[in-house]
Steps between C-alpha positions, in 0.01 A plus 500: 500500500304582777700506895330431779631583808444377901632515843525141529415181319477141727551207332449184740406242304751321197130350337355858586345679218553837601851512296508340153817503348519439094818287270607809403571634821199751575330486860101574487362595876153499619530747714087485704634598807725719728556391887232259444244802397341726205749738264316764638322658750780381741565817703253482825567822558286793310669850454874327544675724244300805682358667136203580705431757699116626528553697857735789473803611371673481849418321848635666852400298743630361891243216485336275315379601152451354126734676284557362102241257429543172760789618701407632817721686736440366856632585844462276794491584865401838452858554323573818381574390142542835354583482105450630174362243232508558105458365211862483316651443164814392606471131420766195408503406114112394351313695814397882469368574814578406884391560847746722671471596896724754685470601913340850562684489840717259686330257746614191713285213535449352825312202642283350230475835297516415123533651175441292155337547144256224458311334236213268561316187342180366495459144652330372224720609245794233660326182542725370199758475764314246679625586836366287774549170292797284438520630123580884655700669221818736578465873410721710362532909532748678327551877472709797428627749737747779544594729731695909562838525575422586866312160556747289281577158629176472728340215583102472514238236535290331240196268704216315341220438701214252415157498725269229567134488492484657853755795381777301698822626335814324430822594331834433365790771448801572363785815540627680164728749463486807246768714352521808278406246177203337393473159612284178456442324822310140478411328810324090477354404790292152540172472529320401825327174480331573870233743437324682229442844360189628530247460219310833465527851382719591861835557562685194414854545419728834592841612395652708706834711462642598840648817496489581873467285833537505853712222667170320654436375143891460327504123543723209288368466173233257418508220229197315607188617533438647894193591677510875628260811471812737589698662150855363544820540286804390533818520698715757391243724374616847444245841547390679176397754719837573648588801229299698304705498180403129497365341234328174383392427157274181419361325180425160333350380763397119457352197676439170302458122550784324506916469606619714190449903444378553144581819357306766603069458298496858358140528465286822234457830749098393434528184601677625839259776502150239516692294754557805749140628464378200620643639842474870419365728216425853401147613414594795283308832557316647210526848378250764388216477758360167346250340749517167595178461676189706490209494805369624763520598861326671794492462860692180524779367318582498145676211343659462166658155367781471232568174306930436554674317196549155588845501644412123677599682821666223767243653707239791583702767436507807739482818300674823579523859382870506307464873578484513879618121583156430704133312396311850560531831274386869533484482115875482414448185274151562356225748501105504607244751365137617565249562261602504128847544618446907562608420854739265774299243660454659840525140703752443775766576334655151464507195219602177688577233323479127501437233292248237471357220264821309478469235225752348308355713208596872678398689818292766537637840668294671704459866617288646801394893407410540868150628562384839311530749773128656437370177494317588140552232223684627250648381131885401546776430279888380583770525269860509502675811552804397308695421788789232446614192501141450624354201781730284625372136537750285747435107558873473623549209784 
């Protein structure tokens, strides 16, 4: 006998055939639907249960950063938003890993200052909300938190902001409170029937977890949608930053259609992986001096193009060195050689990188030698030295 089990089955109809019920007793349910959408593919957001992390094994940072794959740690009003950001395995039952942030020093916000993790949307990824018509659905987010001992009992912010077609923002929020345990929080707010989300590959839809603010932007909470550009939580909100032994631990994270939070859509580690390289991905060095492009070069510039796997990049990505942080090398990340590789290719000095060709099929990425500096045309090969992780490709918002 086969069990199958749901959040929550609505019956509104006696003639409705979505529950049969048999003489002897049994009850047959056609189950097509949940909140009025598909079984899966619910969760809006990508990266919720924070498996992935392409960028580093730890994030220090005072401003605005991406940290595990998504979630971006962003300060506003020049705040000093000084924290430590890892990847955790301290997780409530059916997770194994979570985001977990902790102060590097204690700071007071002031004015507008602001300190939140963030996740972001694309517009065109949300227009099965129908905002901006009288059909507008409600959402639903729902996640689970915890916090140290030393921040026990402190109340932060959770706002959703939706923008227009224009970038206009507008938001709703809502105060929760963390303790020592896991929790799950859900929140249901209505949709807004007034204007629409934009329909493109921009920013469309934030979630943002306020950790920090000044009092300019600690206002009441918000359960219909409100027009404002400014970050603002709620009254009573408490400061992460206010003790260094302070901690705040976050995972599950989920937005879908509809009034009731489904339990959390645990989706494969490659299936989360594909999603996030669509924003940013890793093109992995090679070892062994194998050359990747082979030509020649003399007084002016040498060029060499790369074919990139088809990661279906949200947009041109900007490449940078994963060694030095930056879109120009002094050979860290790859090498450059003179005739039959007996010696270094005596150009400028430099491989700058950018990319070019974007198609939906892959990019090209493209290195400048610099000029040869006796001006004589000579045979040229680059390779990898070995370096690692390799290029990093970003076409985050």
């Amino acid at each position: 006998m086969s069990i199958l089990k749901v959040d929550a089955i609505r019956h509104n109809s006696a003639t409705s055939d979505a529950i049969t019920m048999a003489s002897d007793g049994t009850c047959t349910a056609k189950v097509t639907s949940i909140n009025g959408g598909q079984l899966s593919h619910r969760n809006k957001v990508i990266n919720g249960g924070m498996l992935i992390n392409q960028r580093a094994s730890s994030y220090t940072s005072t401003g605005t950063e991406y940290t595990l794959d998504r979630f971006q740690h962003a300060a506003g009003a020049a705040f000093t938003f000084d924290t430590t950001l890892t990847q955790d395995s301290s997780t409530p039952d059916g997770f194994s890993k979570s985001l977990k942030i902790t102060p590097d020093s204690t700071q007071t916000p002031t004015g507008s200052h602001n300190g939140t993790l963030k996740h972001m949307i694309e517009g065109q990824d949300l227009q099965d909300l129908a905002f901006g018509t009288s059909s507008a659905k409600s959402v639903t987010v729902s996640f689970y938190a915890k916090s140290a001992s030393s921040n026990n009992n402190h109340q932060y912010g959770l706002q959703l902001r939706t923008r227009d077609s224009s970038a206009q923002a507008r938001y709703v929020s809502q105060a929760f409170t963390v303790t020592t345990s896991w929790q799950r929080y859900t929140m249901t707010f209505a949709g807004n029937t007034s204007v629409a989300i934009r329909n493109d590959n921009g920013n469309g839809f934030e979630i943002c977890f306020h950790l920090a603010s000044g009092p300019d932007d600690i206002v009441s909470a918000k359960s219909t949608w409100t027009t404002s550009s400014a970050f603002q939580t709620v009254t009573g909100q408490s400061n992460f930053m206010d003790n260094t032994s302070n901690e705040f631990y976050l995972t599950g994270v989920q937005l879908e259609v509809g009034d009731t939070a489904t339990s959390f859509e645990h989706r494969s580690y490659a299936e989360e992986l594909h999603r996030c390289q669509r924003y940013f991905a890793i093109f992995p060095g090679r070892s062994g001096g194998i050359p990747f492009w082979i030509g020649y070069a003399g007084s002016s510039n040498g060029y060499c193009s790369i074919p990139v796997p088809n990661f279906n990049f949200r947009v041109v990505p900007t490449p940078t060195d994963a060694t030095t942080g930056t879109s120009t090398s002094n050979g860290n990340l790859y090498d450059v050689y003179g005739n039959n590789l007996n010696s270094r290719y005596a150009g400028n000095g430099t491989v700058t990188l950018s990319c070019g060709g974007y198609a939906p099929s892959g990019i090209g990425l493209i290195m400048d030698f610099g000029a040869h500096q006796s001006g004589t045309k000579e045979h040229v090969v680059a390779s990898w030295n070995g370096a690692s992780p390799g290029i990093f490709l970003s076409a985050e918002f």
